[in-house]
C-alpha positions as protocol buffer text, in pm:
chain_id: "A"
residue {
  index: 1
  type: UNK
  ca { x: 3503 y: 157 z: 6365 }
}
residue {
  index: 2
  type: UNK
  ca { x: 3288 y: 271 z: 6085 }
}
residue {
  index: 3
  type: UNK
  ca { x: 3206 y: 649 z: 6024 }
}
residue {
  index: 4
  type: UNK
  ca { x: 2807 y: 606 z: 6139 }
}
residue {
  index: 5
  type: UNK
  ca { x: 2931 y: 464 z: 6459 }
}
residue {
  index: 6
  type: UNK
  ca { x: 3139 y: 740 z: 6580 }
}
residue {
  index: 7
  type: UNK
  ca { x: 2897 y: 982 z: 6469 }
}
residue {
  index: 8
  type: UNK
  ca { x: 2654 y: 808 z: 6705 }
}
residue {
  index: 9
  type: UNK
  ca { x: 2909 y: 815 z: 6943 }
}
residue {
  index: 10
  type: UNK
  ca { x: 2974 y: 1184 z: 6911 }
}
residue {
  index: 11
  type: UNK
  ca { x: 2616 y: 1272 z: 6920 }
}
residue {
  index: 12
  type: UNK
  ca { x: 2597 y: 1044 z: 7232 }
}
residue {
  index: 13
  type: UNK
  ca { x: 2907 y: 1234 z: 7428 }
}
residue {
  index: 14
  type: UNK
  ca { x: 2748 y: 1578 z: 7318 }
}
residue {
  index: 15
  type: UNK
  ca { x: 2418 y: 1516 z: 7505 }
}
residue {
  index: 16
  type: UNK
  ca { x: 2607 y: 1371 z: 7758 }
}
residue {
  index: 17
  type: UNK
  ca { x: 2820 y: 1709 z: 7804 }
}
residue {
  index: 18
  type: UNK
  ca { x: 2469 y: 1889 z: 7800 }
}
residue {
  index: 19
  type: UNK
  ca { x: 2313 y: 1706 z: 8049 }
}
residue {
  index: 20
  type: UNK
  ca { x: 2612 y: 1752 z: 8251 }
}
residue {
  index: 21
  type: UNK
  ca { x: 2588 y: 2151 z: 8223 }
}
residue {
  index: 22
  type: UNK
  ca { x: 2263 y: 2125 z: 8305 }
}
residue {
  index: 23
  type: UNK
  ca { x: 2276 y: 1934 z: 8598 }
}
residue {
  index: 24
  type: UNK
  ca { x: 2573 y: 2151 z: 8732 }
}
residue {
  index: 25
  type: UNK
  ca { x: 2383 y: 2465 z: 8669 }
}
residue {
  index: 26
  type: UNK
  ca { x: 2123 y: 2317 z: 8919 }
}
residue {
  index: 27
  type: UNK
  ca { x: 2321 y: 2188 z: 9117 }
}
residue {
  index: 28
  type: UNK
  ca { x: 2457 y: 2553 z: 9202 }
}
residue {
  index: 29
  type: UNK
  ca { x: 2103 y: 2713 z: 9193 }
}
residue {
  index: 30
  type: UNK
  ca { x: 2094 y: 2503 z: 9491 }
}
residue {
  index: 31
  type: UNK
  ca { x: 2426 y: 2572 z: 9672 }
}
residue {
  index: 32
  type: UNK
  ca { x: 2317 y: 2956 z: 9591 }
}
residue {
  index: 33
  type: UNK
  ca { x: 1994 y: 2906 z: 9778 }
}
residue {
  index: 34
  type: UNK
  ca { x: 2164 y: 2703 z: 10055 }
}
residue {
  index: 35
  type: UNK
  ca { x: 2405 y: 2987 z: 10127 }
}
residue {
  index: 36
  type: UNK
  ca { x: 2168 y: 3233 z: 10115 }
}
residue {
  index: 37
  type: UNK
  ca { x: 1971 y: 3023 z: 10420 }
}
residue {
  index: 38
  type: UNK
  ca { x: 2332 y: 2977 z: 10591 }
}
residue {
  index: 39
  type: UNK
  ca { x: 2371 y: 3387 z: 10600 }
}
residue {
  index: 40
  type: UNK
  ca { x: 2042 y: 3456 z: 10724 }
}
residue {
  index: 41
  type: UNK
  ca { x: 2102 y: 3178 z: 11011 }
}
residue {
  index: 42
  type: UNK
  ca { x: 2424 y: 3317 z: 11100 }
}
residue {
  index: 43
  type: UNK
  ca { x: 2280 y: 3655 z: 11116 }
}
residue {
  index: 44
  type: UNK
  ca { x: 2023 y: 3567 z: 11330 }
}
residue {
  index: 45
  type: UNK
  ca { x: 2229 y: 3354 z: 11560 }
}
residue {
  index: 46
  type: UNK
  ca { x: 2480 y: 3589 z: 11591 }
}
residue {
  index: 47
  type: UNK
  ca { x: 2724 y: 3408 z: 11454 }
}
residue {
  index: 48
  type: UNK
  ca { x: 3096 y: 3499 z: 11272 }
}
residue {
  index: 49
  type: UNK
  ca { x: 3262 y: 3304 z: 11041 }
}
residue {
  index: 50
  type: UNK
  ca { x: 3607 y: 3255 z: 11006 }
}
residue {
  index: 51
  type: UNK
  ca { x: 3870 y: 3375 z: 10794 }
}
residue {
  index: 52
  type: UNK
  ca { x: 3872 y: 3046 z: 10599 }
}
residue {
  index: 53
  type: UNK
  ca { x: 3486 y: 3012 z: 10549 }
}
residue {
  index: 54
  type: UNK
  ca { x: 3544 y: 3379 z: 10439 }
}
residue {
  index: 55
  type: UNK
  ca { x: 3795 y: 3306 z: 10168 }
}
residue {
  index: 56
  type: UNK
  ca { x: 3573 y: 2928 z: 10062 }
}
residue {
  index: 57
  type: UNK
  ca { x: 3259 y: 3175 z: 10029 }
}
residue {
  index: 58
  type: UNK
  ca { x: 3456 y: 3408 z: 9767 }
}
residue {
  index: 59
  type: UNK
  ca { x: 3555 y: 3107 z: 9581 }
}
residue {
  index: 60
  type: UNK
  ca { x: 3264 y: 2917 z: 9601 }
}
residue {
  index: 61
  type: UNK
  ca { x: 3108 y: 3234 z: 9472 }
}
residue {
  index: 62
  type: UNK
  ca { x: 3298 y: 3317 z: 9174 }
}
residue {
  index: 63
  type: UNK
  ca { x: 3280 y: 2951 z: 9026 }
}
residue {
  index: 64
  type: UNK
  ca { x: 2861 y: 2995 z: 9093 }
}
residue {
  index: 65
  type: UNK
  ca { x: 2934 y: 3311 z: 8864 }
}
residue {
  index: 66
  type: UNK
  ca { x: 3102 y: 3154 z: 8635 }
}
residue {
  index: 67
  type: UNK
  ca { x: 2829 y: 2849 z: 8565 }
}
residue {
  index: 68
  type: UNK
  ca { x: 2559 y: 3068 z: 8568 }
}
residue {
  index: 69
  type: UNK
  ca { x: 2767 y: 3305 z: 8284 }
}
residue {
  index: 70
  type: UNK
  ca { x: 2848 y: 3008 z: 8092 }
}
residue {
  index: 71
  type: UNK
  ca { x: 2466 y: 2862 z: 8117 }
}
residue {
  index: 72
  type: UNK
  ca { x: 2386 y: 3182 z: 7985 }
}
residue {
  index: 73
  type: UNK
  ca { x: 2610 y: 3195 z: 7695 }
}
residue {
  index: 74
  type: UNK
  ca { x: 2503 y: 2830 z: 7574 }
}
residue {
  index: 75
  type: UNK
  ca { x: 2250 y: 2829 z: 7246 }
}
């Protein structure tokens, strides 16, 4: 494989990997929004969650953090 089509290929994969950060910073903008709506319907309706949902919402959480950090840090 010559040298022009790698770099093609390499400049292929790297918008590729951008698109791909992009899309997953979206995609947690929405999950952020969608959790928001979930806590406001469970406060309305009264409703608890359960130790479980507790410990997904702290995960979920920190990895939201840690996109939006890293969408932040990106040139």
């Amino acid at each position: 494989m010559g040298n022009d089509r790698m770099l093609e290929l390499l400049e292929i994969y790297t918008e590729m990997t951008e698109k791909q950060g992009d899309l997953i910073y979206q995609l947690g903008q929405i999950v952020k929004k969608q959790a928001i709506e979930l806590a406001h319907l469970r406060n309305m309706l009264n409703v608890e969650i359960t130790e479980a949902q507790r410990e997904d919402i702290k995960t979920t959480s920190k990895v939201l953090k840690q996109i939006e950090d890293d969408a932040h840090m990106e040139p």
